[in-house]
KEVEX-699043 format. One record per residue (C-alpha): z, y, x; residue number from 1. Coordinates in Angstrom, 2 decimals, always signed. Each point is the difference from the previous one (the first is absolute). Layout:
BEGIN
pt z: Z y: Y x: X i: NUM
...
// end
This chain:
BEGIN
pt z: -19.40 y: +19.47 x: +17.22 i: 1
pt z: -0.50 y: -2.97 x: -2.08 i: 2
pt z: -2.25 y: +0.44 x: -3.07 i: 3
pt z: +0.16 y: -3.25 x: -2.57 i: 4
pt z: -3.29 y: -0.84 x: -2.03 i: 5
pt z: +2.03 y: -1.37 x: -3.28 i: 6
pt z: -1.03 y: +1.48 x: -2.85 i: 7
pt z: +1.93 y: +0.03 x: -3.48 i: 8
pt z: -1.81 y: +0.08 x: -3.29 i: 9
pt z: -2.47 y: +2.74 x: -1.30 i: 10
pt z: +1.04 y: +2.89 x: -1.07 i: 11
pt z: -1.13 y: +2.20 x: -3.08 i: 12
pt z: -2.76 y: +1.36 x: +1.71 i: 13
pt z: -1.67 y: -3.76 x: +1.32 i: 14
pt z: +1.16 y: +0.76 x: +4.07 i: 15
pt z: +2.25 y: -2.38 x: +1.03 i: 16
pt z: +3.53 y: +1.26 x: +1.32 i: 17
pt z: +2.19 y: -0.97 x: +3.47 i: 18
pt z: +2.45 y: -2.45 x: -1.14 i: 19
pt z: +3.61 y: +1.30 x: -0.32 i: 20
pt z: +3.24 y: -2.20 x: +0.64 i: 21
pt z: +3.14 y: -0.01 x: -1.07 i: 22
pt z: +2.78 y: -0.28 x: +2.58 i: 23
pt z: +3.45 y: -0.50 x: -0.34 i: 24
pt z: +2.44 y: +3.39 x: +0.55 i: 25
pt z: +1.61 y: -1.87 x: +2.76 i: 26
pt z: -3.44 y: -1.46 x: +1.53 i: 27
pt z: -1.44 y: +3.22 x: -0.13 i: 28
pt z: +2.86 y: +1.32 x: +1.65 i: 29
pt z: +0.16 y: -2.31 x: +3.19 i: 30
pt z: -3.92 y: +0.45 x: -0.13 i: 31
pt z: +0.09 y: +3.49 x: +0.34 i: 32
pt z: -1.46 y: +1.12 x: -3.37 i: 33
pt z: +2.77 y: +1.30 x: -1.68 i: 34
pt z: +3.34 y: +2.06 x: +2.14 i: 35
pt z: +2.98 y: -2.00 x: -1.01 i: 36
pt z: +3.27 y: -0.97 x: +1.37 i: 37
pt z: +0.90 y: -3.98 x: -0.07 i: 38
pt z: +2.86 y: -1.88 x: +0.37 i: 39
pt z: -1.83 y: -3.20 x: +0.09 i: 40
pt z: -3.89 y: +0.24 x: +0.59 i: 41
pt z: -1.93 y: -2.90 x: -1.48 i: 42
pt z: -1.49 y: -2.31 x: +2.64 i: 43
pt z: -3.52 y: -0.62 x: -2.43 i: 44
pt z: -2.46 y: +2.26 x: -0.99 i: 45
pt z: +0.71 y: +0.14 x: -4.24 i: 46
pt z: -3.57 y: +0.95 x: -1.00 i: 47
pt z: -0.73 y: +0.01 x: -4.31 i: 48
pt z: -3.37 y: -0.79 x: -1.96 i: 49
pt z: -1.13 y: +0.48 x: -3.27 i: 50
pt z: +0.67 y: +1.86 x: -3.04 i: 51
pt z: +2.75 y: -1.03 x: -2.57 i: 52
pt z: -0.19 y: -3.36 x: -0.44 i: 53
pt z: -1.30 y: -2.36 x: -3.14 i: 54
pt z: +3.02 y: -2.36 x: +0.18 i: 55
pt z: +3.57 y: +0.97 x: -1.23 i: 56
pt z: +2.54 y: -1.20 x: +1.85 i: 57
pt z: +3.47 y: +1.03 x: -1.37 i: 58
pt z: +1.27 y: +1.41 x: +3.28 i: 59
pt z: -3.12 y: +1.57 x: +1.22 i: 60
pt z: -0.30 y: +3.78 x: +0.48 i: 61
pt z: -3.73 y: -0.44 x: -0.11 i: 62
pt z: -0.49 y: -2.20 x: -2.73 i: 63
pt z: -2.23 y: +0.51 x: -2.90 i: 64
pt z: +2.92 y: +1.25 x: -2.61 i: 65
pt z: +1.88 y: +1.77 x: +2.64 i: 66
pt z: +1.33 y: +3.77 x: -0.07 i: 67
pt z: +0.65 y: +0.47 x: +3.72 i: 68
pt z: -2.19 y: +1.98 x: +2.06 i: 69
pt z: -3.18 y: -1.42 x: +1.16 i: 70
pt z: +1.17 y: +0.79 x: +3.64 i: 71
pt z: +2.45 y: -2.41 x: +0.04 i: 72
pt z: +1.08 y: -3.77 x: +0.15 i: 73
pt z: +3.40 y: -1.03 x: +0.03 i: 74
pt z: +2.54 y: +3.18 x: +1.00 i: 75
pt z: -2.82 y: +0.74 x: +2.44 i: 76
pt z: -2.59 y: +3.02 x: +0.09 i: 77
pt z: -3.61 y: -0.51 x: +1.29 i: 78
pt z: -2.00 y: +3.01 x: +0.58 i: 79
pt z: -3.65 y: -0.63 x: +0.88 i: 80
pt z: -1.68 y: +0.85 x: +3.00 i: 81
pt z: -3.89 y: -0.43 x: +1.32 i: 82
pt z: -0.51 y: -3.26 x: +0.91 i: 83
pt z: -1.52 y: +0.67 x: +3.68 i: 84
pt z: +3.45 y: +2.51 x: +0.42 i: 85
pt z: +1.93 y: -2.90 x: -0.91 i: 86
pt z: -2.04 y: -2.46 x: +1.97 i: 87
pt z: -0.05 y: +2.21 x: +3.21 i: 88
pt z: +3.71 y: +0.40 x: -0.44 i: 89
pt z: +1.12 y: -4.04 x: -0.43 i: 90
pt z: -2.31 y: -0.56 x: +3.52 i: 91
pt z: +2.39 y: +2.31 x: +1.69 i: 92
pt z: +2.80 y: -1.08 x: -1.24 i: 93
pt z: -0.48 y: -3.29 x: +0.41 i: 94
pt z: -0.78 y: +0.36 x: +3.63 i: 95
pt z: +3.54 y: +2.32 x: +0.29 i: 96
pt z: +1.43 y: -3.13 x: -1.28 i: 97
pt z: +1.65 y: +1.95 x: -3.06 i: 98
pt z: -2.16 y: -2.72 x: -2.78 i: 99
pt z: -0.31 y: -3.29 x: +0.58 i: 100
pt z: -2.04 y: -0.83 x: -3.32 i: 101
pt z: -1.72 y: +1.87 x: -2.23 i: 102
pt z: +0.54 y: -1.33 x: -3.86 i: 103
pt z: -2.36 y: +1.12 x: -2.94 i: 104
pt z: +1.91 y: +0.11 x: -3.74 i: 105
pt z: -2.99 y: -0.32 x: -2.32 i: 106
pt z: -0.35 y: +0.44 x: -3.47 i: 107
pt z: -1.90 y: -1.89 x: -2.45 i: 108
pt z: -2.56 y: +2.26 x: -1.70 i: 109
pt z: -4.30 y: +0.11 x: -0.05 i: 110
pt z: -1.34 y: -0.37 x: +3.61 i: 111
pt z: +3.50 y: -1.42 x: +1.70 i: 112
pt z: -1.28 y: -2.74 x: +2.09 i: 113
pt z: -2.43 y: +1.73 x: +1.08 i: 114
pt z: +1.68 y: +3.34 x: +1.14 i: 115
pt z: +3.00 y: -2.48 x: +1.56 i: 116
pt z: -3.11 y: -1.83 x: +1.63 i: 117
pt z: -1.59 y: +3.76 x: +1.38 i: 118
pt z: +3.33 y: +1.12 x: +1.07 i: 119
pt z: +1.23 y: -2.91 x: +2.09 i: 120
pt z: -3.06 y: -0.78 x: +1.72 i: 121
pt z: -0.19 y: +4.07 x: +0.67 i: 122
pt z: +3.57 y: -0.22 x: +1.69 i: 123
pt z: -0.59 y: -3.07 x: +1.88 i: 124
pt z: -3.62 y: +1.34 x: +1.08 i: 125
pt z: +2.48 y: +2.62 x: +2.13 i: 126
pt z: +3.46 y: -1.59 x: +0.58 i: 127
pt z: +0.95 y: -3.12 x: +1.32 i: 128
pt z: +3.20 y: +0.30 x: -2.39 i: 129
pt z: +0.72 y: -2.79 x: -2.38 i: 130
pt z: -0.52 y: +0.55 x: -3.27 i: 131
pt z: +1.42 y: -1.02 x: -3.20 i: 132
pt z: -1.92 y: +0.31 x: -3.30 i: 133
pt z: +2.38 y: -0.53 x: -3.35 i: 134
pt z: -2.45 y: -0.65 x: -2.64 i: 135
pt z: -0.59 y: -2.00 x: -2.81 i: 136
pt z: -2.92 y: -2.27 x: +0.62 i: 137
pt z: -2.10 y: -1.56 x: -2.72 i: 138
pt z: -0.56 y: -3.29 x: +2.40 i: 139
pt z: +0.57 y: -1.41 x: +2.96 i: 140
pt z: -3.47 y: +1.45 x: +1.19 i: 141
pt z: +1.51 y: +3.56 x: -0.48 i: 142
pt z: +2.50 y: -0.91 x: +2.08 i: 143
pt z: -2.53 y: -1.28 x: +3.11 i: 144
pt z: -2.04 y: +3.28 x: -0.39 i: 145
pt z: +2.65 y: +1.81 x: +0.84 i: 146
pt z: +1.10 y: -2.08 x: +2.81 i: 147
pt z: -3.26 y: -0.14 x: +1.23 i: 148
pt z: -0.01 y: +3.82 x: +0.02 i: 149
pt z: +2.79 y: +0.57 x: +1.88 i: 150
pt z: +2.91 y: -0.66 x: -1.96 i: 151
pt z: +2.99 y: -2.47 x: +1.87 i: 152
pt z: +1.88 y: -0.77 x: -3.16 i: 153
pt z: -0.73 y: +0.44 x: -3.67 i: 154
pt z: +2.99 y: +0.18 x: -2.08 i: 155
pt z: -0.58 y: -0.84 x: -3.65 i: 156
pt z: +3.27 y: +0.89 x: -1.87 i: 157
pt z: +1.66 y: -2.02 x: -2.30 i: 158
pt z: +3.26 y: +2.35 x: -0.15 i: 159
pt z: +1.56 y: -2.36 x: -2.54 i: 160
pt z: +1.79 y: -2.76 x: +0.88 i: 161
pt z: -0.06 y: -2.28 x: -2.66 i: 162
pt z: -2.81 y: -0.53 x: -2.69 i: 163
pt z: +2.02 y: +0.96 x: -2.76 i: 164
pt z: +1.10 y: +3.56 x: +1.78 i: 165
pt z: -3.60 y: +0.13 x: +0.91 i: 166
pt z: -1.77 y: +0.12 x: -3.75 i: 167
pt z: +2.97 y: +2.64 x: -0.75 i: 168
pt z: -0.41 y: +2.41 x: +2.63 i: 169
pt z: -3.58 y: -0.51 x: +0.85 i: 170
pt z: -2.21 y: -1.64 x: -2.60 i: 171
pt z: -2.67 y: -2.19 x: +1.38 i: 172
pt z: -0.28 y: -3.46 x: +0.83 i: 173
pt z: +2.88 y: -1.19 x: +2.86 i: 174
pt z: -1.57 y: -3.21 x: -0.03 i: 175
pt z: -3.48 y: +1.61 x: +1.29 i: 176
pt z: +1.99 y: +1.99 x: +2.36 i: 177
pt z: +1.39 y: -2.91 x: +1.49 i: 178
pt z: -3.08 y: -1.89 x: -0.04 i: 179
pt z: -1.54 y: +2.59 x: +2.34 i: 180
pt z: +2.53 y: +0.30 x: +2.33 i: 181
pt z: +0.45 y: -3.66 x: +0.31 i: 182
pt z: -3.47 y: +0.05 x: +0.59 i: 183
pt z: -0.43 y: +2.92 x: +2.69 i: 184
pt z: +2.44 y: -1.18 x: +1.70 i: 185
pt z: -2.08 y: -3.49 x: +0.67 i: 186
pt z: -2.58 y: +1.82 x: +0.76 i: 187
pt z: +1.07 y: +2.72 x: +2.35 i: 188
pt z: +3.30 y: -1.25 x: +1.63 i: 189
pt z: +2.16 y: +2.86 x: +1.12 i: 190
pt z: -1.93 y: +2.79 x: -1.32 i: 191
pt z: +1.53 y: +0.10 x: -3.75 i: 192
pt z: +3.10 y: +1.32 x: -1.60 i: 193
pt z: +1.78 y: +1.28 x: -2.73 i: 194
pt z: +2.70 y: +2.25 x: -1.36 i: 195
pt z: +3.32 y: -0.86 x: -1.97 i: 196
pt z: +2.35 y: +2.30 x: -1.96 i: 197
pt z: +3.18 y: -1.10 x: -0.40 i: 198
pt z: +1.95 y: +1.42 x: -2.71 i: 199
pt z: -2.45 y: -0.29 x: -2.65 i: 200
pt z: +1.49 y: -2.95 x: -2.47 i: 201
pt z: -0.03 y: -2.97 x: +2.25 i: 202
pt z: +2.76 y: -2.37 x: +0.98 i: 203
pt z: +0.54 y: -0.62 x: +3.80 i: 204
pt z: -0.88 y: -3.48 x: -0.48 i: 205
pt z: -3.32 y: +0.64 x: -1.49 i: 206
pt z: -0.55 y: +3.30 x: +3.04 i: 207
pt z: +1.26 y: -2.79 x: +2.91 i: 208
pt z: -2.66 y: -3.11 x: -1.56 i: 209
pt z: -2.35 y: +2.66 x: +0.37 i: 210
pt z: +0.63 y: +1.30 x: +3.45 i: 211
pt z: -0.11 y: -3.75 x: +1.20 i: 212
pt z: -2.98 y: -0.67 x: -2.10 i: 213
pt z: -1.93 y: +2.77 x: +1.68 i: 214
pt z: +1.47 y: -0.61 x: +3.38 i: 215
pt z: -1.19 y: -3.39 x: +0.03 i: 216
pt z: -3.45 y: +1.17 x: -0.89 i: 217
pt z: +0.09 y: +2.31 x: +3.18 i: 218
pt z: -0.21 y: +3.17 x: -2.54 i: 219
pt z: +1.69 y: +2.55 x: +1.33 i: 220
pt z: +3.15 y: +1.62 x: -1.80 i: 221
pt z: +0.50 y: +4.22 x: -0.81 i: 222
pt z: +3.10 y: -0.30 x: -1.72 i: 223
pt z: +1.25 y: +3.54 x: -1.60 i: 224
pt z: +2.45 y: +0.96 x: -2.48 i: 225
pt z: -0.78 y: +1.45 x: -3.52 i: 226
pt z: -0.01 y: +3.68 x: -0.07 i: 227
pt z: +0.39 y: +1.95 x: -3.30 i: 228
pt z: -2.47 y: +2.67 x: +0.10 i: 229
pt z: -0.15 y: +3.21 x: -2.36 i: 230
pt z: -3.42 y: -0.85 x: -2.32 i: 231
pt z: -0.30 y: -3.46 x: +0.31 i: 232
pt z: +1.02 y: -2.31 x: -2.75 i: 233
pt z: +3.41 y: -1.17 x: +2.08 i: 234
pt z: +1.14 y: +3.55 x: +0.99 i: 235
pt z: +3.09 y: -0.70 x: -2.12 i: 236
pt z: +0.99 y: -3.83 x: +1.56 i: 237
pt z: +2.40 y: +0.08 x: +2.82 i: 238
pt z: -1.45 y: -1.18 x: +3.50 i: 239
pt z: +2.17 y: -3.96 x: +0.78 i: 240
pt z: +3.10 y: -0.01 x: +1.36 i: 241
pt z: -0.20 y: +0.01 x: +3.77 i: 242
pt z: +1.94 y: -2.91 x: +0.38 i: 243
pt z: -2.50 y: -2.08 x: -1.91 i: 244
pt z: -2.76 y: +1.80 x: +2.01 i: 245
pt z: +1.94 y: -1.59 x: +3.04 i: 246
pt z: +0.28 y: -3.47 x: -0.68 i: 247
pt z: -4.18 y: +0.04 x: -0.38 i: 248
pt z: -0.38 y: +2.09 x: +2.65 i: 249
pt z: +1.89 y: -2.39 x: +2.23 i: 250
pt z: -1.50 y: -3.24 x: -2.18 i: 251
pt z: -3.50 y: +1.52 x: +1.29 i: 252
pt z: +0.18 y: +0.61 x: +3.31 i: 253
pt z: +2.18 y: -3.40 x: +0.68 i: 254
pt z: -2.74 y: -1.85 x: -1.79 i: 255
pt z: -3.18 y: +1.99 x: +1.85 i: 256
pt z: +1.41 y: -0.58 x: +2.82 i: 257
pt z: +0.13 y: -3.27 x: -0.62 i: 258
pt z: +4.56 y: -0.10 x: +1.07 i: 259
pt z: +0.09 y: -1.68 x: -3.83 i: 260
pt z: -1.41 y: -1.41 x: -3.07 i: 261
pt z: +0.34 y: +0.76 x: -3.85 i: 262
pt z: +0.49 y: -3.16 x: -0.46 i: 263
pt z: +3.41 y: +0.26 x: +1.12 i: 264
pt z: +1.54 y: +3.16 x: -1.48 i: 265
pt z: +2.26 y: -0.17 x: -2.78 i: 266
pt z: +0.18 y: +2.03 x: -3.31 i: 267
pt z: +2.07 y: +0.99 x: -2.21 i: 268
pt z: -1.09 y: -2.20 x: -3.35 i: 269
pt z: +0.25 y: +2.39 x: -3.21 i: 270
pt z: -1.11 y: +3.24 x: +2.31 i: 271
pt z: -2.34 y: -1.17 x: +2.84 i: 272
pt z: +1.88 y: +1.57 x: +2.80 i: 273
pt z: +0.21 y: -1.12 x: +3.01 i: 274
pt z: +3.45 y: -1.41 x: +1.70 i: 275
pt z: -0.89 y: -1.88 x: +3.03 i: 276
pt z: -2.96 y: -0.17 x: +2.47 i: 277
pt z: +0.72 y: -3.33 x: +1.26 i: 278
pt z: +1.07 y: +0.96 x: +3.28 i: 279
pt z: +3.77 y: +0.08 x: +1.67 i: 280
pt z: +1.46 y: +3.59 x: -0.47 i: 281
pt z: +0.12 y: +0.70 x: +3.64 i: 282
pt z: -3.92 y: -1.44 x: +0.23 i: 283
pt z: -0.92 y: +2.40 x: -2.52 i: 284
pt z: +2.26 y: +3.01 x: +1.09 i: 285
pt z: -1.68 y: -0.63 x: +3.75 i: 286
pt z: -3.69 y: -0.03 x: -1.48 i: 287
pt z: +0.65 y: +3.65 x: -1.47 i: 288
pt z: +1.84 y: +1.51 x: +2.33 i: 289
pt z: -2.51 y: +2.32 x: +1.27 i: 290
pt z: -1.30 y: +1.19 x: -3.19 i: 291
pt z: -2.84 y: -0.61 x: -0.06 i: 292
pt z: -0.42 y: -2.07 x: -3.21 i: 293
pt z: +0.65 y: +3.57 x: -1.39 i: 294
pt z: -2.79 y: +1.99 x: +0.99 i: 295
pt z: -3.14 y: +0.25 x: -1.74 i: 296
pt z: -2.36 y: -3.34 x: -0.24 i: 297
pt z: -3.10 y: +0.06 x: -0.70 i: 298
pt z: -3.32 y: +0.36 x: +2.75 i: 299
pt z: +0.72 y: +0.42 x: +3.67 i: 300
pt z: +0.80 y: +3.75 x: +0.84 i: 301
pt z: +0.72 y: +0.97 x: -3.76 i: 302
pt z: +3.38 y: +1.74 x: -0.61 i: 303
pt z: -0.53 y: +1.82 x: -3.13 i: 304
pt z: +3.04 y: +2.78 x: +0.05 i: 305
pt z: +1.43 y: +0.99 x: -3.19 i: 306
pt z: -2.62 y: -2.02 x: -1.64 i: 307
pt z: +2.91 y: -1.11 x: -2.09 i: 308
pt z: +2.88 y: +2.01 x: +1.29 i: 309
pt z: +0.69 y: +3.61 x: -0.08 i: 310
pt z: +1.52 y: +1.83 x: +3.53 i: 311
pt z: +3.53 y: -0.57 x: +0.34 i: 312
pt z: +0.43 y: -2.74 x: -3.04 i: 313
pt z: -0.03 y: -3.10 x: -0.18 i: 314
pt z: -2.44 y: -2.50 x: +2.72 i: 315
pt z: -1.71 y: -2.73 x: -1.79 i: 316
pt z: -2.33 y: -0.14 x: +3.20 i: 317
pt z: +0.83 y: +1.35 x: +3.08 i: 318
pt z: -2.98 y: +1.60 x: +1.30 i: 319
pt z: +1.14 y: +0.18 x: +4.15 i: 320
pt z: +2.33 y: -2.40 x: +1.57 i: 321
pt z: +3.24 y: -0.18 x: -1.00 i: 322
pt z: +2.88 y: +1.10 x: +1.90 i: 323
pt z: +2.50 y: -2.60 x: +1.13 i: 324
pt z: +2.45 y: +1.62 x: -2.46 i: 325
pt z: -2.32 y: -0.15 x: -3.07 i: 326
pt z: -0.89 y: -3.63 x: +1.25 i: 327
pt z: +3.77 y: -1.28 x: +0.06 i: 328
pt z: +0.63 y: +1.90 x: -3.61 i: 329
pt z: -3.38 y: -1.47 x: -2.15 i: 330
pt z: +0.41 y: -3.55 x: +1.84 i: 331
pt z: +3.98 y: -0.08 x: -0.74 i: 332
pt z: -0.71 y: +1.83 x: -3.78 i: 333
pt z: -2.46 y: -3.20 x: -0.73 i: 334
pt z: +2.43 y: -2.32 x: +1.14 i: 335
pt z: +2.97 y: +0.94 x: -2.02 i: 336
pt z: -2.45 y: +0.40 x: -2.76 i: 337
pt z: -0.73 y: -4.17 x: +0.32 i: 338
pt z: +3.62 y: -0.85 x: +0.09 i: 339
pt z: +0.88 y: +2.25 x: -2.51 i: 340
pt z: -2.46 y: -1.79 x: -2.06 i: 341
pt z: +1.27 y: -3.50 x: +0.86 i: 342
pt z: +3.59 y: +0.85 x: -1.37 i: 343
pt z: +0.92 y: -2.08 x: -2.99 i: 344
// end
């Protein structure tokens, strides 16, 4: 049986202590850890570091002024496991096929980097999975240490979508933010991304720039909608309408997948919606046709399920393939959305 050499930090009495991870209910569930039934497994290993974090991001769970449980981010529970358990169970998943990635959430707090750093190069040591590390780097030479120990993509989340939403819900500097990404994503082409939450204050116009924006950079895209969460400083805002979660869902994936520009949507001038993607109806009613501008973006492999939803309400990202029924009714909703819009 596997036995991992990572070590966490010392306890009270000087020894030093086996690392423990958390993992995601769901992840520990397809992993084996935990004995629960799933409707939709997750395809990546959801693996948490770090304490309660230093920054305060309104909608965090685990931000520094936050009431939730420690054990959780977003609606989701993460008990921890050791991290050789963990380890030896991603390796045989992975080789069942039932992960295709394995994705570490991480926490800002003392030691960070460095944990992230011990962790990923401990999983990659004993799993040919890719990994994803979600961490907030201090420079672009963070960012190529974790590469370099193992990591396929570092995603440094800028959640907001506009600069002004940004300073409200996150504090900070956007501009920096930016800077780094911009930068990263010279400097290691294909192995960056990022995360955007819709529903937070922004217009469509300023979410869609964006998207392009990063697109163009070769960042890759996690878009997700806002989630009110009991403890966290937006527990009481609603989560967007899913209609307006649509039109940047679709906005994303046409533009990512390179089927349109921003450039050539239209908006709506006092509100910022969007009314028109530039293309023929029938172009644009082909393109989404099989749904799958409605399933969950973001890394190869990830799905996140009921990351934003709960079971049996309302899909802001599907986490399977759609069914040709679903397809035909969120391709057909969209559409009737835009000419409703257009109406004088």
């Amino acid at each position: 049986m596997l036995r991992t050499a990572v070590k966490s930090s010392s306890s009270a009495t000087g020894e030093l202590t086996e690392a423990r991870w958390r993992v995601s209910a769901g992840t520990a569930g397809v992993l084996g850890l935990l004995d629960i039934q799933q409707h939709a497994p997750p395809t990546t290993a959801y693996l948490m570091l770090g304490e309660r974090c230093s920054r305060n991001c309104a909608f965090c769970t685990q931000a520094r002024e936050s009431r939730s449980p420690a054990d959780t981010l977003s609606r989701v529970t993460w008990p921890d496991f050791a991290s050789h358990a963990v380890v030896e169970a991603i390796e045989r998943a992975f080789q069942q096929g039932k992960v295709q990635r394995a994705c570490f959430q991480v926490t800002v707090c003392p030691g960070y980097l460095e944990e992230t750093e011990r962790a990923v190069r401990e999983l990659a040591r004993h799993c040919r999975i890719p990994i994803c590390a979600s961490v907030a780097p201090r420079d672009a030479a963070d960012v190529g240490a974790l590469l370099a120990a193992g990591a396929e993509r570092v995603t440094i989340a800028l959640d907001a979508a506009s600069e002004r939403v940004y300073r409200e819900m996150k504090g900070g500097s956007w501009a920096a933010t930016m800077a780094l990404l911009e930068s990263c994503a010279r400097l290691y082409p294909g192995h960056v991304g990022t995360h955007l939450i819709i529903g937070l204050g922004e217009t469509e116009r300023e979410a869609v720039e964006l998207i392009q924006r990063l697109c163009d950079l070769g960042v890759g895209i996690g878009l997700f909608s806002f989630t009110p969460v009991s403890g966290t400083a937006l527990a009481g805002r609603k989560p967007p309408l899913l209609e307006k979660y649509r039109r940047v869902q679709a906005a994303r994936w046409l533009i990512c997948n390179q089927l349109a520009r921003g450039e050539q949507f239209e908006y709506d001038e006092q509100m910022g919606e969007m009314v028109h993607y530039g293309l023929p109806e029938a172009r644009l009613r082909a393109l989404l046709v099989d749904g799958e501008a409605f399933r969950t973006a973001g890394c190869t492999g990830c799905n996140r399920p009921y990351y934003n939803e709960r079971p049996g309400g309302v899909m802001y990202n599907y986490p399977r393939p759609l069914t040709a029924e679903e397809a035909s009714r969120e391709a057909e909703a969209l559409v009737a959305g835009l000419r409703e819009c257009l109406r004088p």
